[in-house]
C-alpha positions in Angstrom: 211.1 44.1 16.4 208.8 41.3 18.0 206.7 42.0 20.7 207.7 39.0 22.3 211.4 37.6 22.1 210.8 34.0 23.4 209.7 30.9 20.4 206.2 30.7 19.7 205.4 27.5 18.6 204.3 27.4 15.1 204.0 23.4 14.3 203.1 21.1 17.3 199.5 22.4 18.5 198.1 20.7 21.4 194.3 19.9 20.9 193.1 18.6 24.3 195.0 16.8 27.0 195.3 13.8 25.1 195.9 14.6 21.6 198.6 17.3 19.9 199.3 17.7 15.9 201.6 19.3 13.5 200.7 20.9 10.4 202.3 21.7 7.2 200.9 24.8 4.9 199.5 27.6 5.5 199.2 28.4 8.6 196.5 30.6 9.1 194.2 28.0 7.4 196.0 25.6 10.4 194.9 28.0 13.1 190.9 28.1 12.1 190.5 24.2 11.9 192.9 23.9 15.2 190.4 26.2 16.9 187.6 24.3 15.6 189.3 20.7 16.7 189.9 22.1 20.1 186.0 23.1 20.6 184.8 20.0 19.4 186.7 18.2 21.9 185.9 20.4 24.6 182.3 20.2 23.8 182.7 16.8 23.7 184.1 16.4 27.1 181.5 18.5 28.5 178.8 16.3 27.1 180.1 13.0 28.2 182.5 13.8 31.1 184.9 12.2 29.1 188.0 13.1 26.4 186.6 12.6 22.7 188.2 9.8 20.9 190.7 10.3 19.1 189.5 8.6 15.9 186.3 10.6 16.2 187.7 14.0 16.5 190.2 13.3 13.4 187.2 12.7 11.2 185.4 15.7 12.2 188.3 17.3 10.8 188.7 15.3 7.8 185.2 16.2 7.4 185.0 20.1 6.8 188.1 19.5 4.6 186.2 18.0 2.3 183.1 19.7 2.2 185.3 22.9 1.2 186.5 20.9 -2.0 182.6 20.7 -3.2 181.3 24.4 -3.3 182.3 27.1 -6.0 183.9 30.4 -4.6 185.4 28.5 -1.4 189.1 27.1 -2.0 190.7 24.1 -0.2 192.2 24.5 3.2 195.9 24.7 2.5 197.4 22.0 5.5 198.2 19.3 6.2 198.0 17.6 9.8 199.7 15.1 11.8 197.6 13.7 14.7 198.9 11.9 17.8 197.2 11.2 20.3 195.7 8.4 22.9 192.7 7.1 23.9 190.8 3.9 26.1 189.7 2.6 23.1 193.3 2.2 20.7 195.7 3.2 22.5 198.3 5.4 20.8 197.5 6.6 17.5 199.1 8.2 14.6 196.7 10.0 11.7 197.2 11.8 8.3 195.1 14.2 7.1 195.7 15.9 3.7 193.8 18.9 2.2 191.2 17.1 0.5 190.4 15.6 3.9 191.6 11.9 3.0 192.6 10.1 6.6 195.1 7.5 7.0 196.6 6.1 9.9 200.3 5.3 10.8 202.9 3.7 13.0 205.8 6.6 11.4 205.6 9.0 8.9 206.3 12.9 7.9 204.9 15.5 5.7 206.1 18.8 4.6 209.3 19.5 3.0 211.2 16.6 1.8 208.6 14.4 3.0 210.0 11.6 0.9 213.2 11.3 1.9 212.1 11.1 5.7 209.8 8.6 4.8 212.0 6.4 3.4 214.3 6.7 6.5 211.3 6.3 8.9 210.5 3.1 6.6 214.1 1.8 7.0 214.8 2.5 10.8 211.4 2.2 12.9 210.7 -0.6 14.5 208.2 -1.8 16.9 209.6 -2.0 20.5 211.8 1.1 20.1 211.6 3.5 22.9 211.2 7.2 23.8 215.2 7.6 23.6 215.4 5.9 20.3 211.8 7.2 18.7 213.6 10.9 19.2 217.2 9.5 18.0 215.2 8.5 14.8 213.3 11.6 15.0 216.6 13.9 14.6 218.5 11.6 12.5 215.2 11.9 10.0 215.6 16.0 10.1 219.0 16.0 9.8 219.1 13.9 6.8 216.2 15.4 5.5 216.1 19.3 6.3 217.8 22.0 3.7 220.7 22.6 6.3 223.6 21.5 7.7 223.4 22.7 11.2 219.8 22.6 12.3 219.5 24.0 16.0 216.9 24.3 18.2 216.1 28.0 17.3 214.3 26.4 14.0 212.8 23.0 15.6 210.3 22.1 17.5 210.1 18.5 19.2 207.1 17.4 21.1 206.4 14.2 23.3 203.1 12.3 24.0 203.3 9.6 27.0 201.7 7.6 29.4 202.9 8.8 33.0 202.9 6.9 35.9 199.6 7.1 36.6 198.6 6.0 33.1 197.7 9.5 32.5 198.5 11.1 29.3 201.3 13.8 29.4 202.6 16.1 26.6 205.5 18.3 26.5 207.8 19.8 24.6 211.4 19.9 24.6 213.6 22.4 25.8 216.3 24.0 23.6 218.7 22.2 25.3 217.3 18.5 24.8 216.9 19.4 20.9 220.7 20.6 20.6 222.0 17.3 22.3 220.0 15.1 20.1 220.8 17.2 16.6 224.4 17.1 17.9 224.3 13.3 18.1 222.5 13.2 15.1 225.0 15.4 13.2 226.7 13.5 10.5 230.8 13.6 10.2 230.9 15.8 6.8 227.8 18.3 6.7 226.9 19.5 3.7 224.3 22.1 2.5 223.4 26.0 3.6 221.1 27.2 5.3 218.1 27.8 4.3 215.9 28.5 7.6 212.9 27.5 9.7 212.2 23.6 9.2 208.9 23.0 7.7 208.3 19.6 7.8 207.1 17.6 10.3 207.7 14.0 11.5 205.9 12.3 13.9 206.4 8.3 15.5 203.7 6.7 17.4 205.4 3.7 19.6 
């Protein structure tokens, strides 16, 4: 029995105050360069008095992926991440990292299981002016389509926001259980088909 009964969250991490990510892989590798992400941009911020950009602190990452595919007796780290975040200099963005440390940026796209098929949804259905309502409609319409079964519920998802308040200060949070059941209800199609085959690991992100 688990220590704790409440959900841990185990693929949206929050970096600093303006950036999150989800990974796909293993996720112990996930946890050593998350740790090492969030004291680069704390170090950062204590340097300059002001949050790391975004850009910056993906590379850093991107960096000691790669350096692990050079050197005999050290193996690749296992994950992949998804980077949102926001920043003075771009705005909102969307980044791809892959194990061997490549870096690509997005407007919409998803790793992890079935990555393709939610890709090709994303590619169909996002456009530019949509808004937070509609980014999340997407968001479940892309799992439900795209996850191994036909009822996925909130104890096996995780969905995770990144906004400008009112204040033009950024603000992340995540979902309740509630909010996730409404919008995989909506999503639901008519007919379901599948089984279920457990805890969701893929991960889809939308920068607007």
């Amino acid at each position: 029995k688990l220590l704790e009964s409440g959900k841990a969250s185990e693929k949206i991490y929050p970096i600093d105050d303006h950036v999150v990510c989800a990974v796909a892989g293993i996720t112990s590798d996930a946890n050593v360069l998350i740790n090492q992400l969030r004291l680069s941009a704390q170090r950062y911020r204590y340097s300059y008095q002001e949050p790391i950009p975004v850009e910056k602190l993906v590379t850093s990452v991107c960096d000691v992926k790669q350096q692990y595919t050079q050197f005999g007796g050290l193996r690749p780290f296992g994950v992949s991440f998804l980077f949102a975040g926001y920043d003075d200099h771009y705005g909102f963005q969307l980044y791809h990292t892959d194990p061997s440390g490549n870096l690509s940026g997005w407007k919409a796209t998803a790793i992890g299981v079935n990555n393709q098929t939610a890709q090709g949804i994303l590619k169909t259905d996002w456009h530019e002016d949509m808004s937070t309502k509609e980014c999340l409609d997407l968001v479940a319409k892309v799992l439900v389509k795209s996850m191994d079964t036909a009822t996925p519920t909130a104890e096996t998802l995780e969905f995770g926001v990144l906004t400008l308040n009112k204040d033009k200060e950024v603000a992340f949070r995540m979902l309740s259980d509630d909010e996730i059941n409404t919008l995989m209800a909506a999503a639901k199609p008519e007919k379901p088909a599948g089984k279920f085959c457990g805890h969701s690991r893929s991960s889809v992100l939308i920068s607007l």
